[in-house]
N, C-alpha and C positions, 0 to 999 in steps of 0.2 A: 504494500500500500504506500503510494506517496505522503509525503510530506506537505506540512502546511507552511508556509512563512509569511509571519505578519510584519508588515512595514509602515512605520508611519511616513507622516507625511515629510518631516526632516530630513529621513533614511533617502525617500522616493526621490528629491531634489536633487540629494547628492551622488544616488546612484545616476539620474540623467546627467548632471553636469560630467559625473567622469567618462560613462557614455559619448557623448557628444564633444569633450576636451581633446577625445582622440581623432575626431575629424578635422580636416584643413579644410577651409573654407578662403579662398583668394581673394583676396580685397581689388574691386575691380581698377584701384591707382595701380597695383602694382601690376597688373596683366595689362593695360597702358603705355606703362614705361616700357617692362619688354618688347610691348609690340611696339612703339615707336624706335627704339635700338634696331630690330627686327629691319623695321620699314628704311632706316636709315643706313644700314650698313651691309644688309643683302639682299641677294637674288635669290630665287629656287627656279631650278633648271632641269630638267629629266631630261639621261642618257640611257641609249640601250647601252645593257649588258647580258652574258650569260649568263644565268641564274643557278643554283647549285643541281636542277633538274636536267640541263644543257639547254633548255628554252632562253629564249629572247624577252628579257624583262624589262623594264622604264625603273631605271632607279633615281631619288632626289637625290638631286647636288645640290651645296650652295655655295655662292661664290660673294665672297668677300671683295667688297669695294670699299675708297674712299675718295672723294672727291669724282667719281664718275668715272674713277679708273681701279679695275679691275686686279685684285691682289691676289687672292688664292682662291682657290676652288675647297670646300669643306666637306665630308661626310655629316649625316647627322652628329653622331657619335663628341665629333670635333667642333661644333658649335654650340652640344647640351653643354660639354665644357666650359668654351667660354662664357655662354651665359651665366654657368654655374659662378665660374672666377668675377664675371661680372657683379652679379647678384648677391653673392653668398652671405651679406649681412642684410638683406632685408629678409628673408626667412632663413631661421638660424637651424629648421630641423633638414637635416640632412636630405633625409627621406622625401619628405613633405616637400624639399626647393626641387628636389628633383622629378618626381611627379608633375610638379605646378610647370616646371621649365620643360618636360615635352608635352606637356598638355599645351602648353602655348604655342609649343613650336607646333606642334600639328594642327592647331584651331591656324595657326598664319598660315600656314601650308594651302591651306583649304579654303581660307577663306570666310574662319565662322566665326571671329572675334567680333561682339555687334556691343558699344557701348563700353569697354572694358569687361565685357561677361564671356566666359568662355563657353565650349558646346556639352561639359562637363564641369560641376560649378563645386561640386565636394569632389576632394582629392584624396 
């Protein structure tokens, strides 16, 4: 037979706040900022390659500009990075900057950032 457990209402508050203290939730300045950095300093570009199937796939580049000239071609990989190096004192949880930083880079990818709101708004 199960178990009964009584909670009041003190108990209930503090079970949701630790519930809910574990979610990131993105403040829509800072999905803003990177996306004006985003807007500001690259391009995304699809190149065929083979793919580990031997098929013909479209894979994202980005390529790094400044002043309208053309500096390096990037992998995702090497741009979650720098955003990371960029960003990394506005969210201090590791985890958390790094979900919120390709969740951005995919909403710019795509086209879904509307107002500073991403297409995924808990991380």
């Amino acid at each position: 037979m199960g178990r009964k457990i009584i909670i009041d209402e003190a108990k209930e508050q503090e079970l949701i706040g630790k519930i809910f203290e574990s979610v990131f939730t993105p403040n829509p300045q800072q999905v803003i900022e990177v996306k004006e950095f985003l807007d500001k300093n690259f391009r995304k570009e699809k190149i065929p390659t083979i793919g580990e199937n031997g098929y013909s796939e479209l894979q994202d580049i980005f390529i790094y500009h400044k002043n309208g000239v053309d500096l390096q071609t990037m992998k995702r990989e090497e741009v979650i990075r720098m955003l990371d190096d960029k960003f990394h004192k506005r969210i201090t949880d590791d985890d958390d900057r790094k979900r919120f930083l390709e969740q951005v880079l995919d909403d710019w990818c795509h086209h879904r950032i509307k107002n500073g709101l991403l297409s995924v708004n808990k991380i």
